[in-house]
BAROSE-146209 format. One line per 8 residues: number of its first residue (from 1); their letters; for each residue z, y, x of C-alpha. Coordinates in steps of 0.001 Angstrom, whole numbers, plus 524288, in hexadecimal, padded with zeros to 5 digits. Layout:
BEGIN
NUM) A) Z:Y:X  ...;
# end
This chain:
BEGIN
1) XXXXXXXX) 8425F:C5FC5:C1493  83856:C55BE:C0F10  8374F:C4FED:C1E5B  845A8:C4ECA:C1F2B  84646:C4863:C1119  83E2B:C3DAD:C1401  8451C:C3B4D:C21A0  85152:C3A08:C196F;
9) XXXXXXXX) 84B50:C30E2:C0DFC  840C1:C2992:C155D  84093:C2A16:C258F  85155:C276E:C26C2  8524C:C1E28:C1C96  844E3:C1720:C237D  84C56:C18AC:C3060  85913:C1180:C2D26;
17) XXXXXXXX) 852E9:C0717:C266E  84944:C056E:C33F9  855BE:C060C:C3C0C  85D1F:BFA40:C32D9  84E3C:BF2DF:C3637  84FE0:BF622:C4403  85D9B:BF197:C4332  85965:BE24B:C3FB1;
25) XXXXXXXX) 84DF4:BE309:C4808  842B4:BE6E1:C3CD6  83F55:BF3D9:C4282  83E6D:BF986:C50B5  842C0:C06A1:C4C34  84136:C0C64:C5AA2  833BE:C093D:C5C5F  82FEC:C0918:C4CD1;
33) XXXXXXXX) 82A86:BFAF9:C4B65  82DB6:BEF7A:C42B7  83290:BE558:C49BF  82CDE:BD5DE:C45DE  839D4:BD555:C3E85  83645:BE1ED:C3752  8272B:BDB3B:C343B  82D7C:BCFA5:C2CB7;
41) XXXXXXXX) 8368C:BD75B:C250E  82C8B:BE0EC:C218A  8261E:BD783:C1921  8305F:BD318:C1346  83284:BD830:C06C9  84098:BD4E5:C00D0  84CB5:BDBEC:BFC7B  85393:BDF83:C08D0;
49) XXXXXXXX) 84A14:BDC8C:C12D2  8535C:BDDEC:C2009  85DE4:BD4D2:C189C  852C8:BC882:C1652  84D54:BCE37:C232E  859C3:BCBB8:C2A75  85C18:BBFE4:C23D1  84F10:BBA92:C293A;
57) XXXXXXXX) 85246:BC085:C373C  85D05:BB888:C3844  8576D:BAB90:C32D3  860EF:BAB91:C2693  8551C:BA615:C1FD5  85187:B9A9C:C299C  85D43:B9046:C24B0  85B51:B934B:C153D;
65) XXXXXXXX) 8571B:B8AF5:C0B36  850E5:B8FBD:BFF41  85C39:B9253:BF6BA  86533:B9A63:C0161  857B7:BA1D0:C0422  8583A:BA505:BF5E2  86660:BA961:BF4D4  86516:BB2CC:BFFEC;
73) XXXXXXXX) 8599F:BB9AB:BFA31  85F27:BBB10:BEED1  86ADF:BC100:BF3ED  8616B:BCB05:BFBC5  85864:BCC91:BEF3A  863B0:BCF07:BE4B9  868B0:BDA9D:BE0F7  876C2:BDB4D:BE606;
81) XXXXXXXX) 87E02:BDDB9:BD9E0  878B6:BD5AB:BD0EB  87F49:BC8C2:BCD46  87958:BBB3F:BCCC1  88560:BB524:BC992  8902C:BACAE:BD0F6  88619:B9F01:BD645  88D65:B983D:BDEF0;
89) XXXXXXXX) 88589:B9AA0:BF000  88719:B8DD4:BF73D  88DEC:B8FF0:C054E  88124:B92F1:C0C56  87B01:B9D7B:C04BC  8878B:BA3DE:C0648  88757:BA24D:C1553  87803:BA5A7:C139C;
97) XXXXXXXX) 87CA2:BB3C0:C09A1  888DF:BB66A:C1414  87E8A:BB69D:C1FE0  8774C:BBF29:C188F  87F02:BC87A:C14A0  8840F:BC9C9:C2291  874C6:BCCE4:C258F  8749A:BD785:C1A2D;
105) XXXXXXXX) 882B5:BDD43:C2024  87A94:BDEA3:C2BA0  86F6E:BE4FD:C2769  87833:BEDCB:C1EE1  88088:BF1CA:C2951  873AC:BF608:C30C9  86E17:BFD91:C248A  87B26:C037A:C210F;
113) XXXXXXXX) 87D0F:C0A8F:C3063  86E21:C0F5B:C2DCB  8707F:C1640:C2178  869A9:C0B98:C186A  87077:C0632:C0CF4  873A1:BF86C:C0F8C  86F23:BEE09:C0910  87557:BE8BA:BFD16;
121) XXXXXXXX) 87D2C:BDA4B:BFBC8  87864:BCD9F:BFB61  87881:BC8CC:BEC7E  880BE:BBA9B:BEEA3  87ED5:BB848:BDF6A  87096:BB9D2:BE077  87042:BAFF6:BED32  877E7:BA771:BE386;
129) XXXXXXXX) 86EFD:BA7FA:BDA07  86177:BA68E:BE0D8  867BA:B99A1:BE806  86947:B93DE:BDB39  85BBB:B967F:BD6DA  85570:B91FA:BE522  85DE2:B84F3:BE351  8589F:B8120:BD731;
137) XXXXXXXX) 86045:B8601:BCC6C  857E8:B87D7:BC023  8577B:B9596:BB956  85FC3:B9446:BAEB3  86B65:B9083:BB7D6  869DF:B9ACB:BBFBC  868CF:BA468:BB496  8753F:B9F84:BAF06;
145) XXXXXXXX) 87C2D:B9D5F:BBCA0  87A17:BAA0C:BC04B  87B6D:BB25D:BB497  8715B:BBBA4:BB82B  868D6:BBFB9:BAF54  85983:BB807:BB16B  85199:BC35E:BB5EC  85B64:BC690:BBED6;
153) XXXXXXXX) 85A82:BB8FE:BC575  84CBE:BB906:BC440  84B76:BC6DC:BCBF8  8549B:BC148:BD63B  84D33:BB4A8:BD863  8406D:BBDB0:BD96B  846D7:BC58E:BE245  84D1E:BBB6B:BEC40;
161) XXXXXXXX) 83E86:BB1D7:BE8FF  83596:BBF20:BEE76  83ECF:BBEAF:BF886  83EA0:BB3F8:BFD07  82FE8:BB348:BFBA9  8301F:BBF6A:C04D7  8374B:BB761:C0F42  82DD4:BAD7D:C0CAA;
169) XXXXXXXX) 822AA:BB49A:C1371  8289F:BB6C2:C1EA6  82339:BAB53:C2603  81ED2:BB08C:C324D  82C00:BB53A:C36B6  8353B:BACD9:C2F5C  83029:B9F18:C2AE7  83B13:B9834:C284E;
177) XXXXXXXX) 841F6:BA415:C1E6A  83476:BA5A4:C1903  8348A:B9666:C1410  83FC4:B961E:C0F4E  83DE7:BA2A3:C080B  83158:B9CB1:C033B  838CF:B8FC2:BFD8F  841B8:B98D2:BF7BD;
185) XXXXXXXX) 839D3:BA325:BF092  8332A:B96FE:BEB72  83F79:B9233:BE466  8460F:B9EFB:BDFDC  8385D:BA43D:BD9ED  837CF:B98AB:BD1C3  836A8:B9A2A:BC0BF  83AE6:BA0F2:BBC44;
193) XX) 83CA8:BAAB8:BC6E0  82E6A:BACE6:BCAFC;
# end
């Protein structure tokens, strides 16, 4: 009983999550080896790894500037249901949040037909919100622009800046994401958010 116990709450749930890895190209579940995909995203320790992993895969990252870099994150890092108010997105972190969200359908369609809960929405209002801090926007605008209350902001900022910083050491593999990352982890983790 206690052997078939922890097949049911360890080995399956292990085994679907290896097959989604396989899936993308992480894992060689046949022959039980991380791939060099698999390496990179080991170390990278984010919210949602296969989403930012994905992301990276298919050079999302390589065309952003600071601020868009910022607004994705954020809309990985939030939690889904909670609000940062109604900031306007320009046109291309829109396009940049819409190509992303076709990546998550993806990866959610692969972790639904394995058993796995998929992965929650993208938060738009938090993408909104972290834009507007990476352009510029001082704190008490974006406190009363969004409505949210302070430490809220200031655990979503963390969030998306750690993030980003994550992305940020990943040099070796993917130098171009990794500067960006590192120009903007440097702007959202400014006062009074670090």
């Amino acid at each position: 009983r206690q052997i078939e116990r922890m097949r049911a709450n360890v080995w399956e749930p292990f085994e679907r999550c290896a097959r989604v890895l396989d899936h993308f190209g992480y894992l060689d579940f046949a022959s039980e080896r991380v791939t060099d995909r698999g390496r990179w995203l080991a170390d990278l320790r984010v919210d949602r790894p296969l989403l930012i992993g994905e992301a990276l895969q298919r050079n999302l990252f390589t065309s952003l500037d600071a601020k868009r870099a910022a607004a994705l994150i954020a809309a990985v890092a939030a939690d889904e249901d909670r609000d940062y108010g109604e900031m306007e997105l320009d046109d291309e972190i829109v396009t940049l949040l819409a190509e992303f969200d076709e990546i998550t359908f993806e990866v959610s369609t692969e972790e639904w037909q394995q058993g796995i809960e998929p992965a929650p929405e993208i938060n738009f209002s938090a993408a909104a919100a972290a834009a507007h801090w990476a352009s510029g926007v001082d704190w008490p605008t974006l406190v009363r622009e969004t409505r949210a209350e302070e430490g809220d902001l200031v655990r979503l900022l963390s969030r998306t800046g750690e993030a980003l910083l994550q992305i940020a050491g990943l040099r070796e593999t993917h130098l171009e994401a990794a500067r960006t990352a590192t120009t903007a982890a440097e702007i959202v983790l400014r006062e009074p958010v670090r």
